[in-house]
C-alpha positions in Angstrom: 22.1 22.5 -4.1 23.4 19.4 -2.0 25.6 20.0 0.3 27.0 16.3 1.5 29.0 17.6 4.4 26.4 19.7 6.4 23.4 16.8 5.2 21.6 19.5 3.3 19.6 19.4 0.1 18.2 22.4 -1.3 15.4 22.8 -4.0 14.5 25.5 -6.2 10.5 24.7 -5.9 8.3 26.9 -4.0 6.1 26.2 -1.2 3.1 26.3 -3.0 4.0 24.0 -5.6 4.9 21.4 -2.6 1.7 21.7 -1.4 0.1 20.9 -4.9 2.0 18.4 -5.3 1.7 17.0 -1.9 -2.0 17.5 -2.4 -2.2 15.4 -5.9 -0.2 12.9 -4.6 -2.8 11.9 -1.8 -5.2 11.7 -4.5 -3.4 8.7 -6.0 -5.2 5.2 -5.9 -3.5 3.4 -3.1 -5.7 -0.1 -2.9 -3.2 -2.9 -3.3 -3.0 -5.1 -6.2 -2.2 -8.3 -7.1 -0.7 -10.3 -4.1 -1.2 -8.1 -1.0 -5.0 -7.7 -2.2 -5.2 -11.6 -2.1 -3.1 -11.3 1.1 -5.7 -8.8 2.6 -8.5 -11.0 1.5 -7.5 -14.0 2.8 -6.3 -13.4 6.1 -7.4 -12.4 9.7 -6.8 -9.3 11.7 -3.5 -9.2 13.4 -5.4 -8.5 16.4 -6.4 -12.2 15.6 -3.8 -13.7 14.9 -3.5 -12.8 11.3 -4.9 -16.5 10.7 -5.2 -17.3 7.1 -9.0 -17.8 6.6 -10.6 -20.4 4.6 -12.9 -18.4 2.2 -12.8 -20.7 -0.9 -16.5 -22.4 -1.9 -15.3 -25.3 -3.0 -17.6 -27.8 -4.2 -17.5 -31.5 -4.4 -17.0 -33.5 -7.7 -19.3 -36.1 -8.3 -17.0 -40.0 -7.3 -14.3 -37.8 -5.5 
């Protein structure tokens, strides 16, 4: 039931099966992917700055 006027929403889903499904979703993989794991990689503590940190091995070519 939604009830716009009084900012109510009702559901017909028991407490238990909240909980369950509260419980499974905690469960769920939450490492980032794809940018923000670069991101988290690749840059400081915001404590420090959040300084982006230079953690590439790069290697010289030979005549360059």
């Amino acid at each position: 039931e939604i009830d716009i006027p009084q900012r109510k929403l009702d559901i017909a889903v028991s407490n238990d099966e909240l909980n369950k499904r509260e419980a499974e979703d905690m469960k769920k993989d939450t490492e980032p992917t794809s940018i923000l794991s670069k991101y988290r990689e690749s840059v400081g503590s915001a404590s420090d700055g959040a300084i982006l940190q230079n953690r590439c091995t790069s290697q010289s070519r030979k005549g360059h």
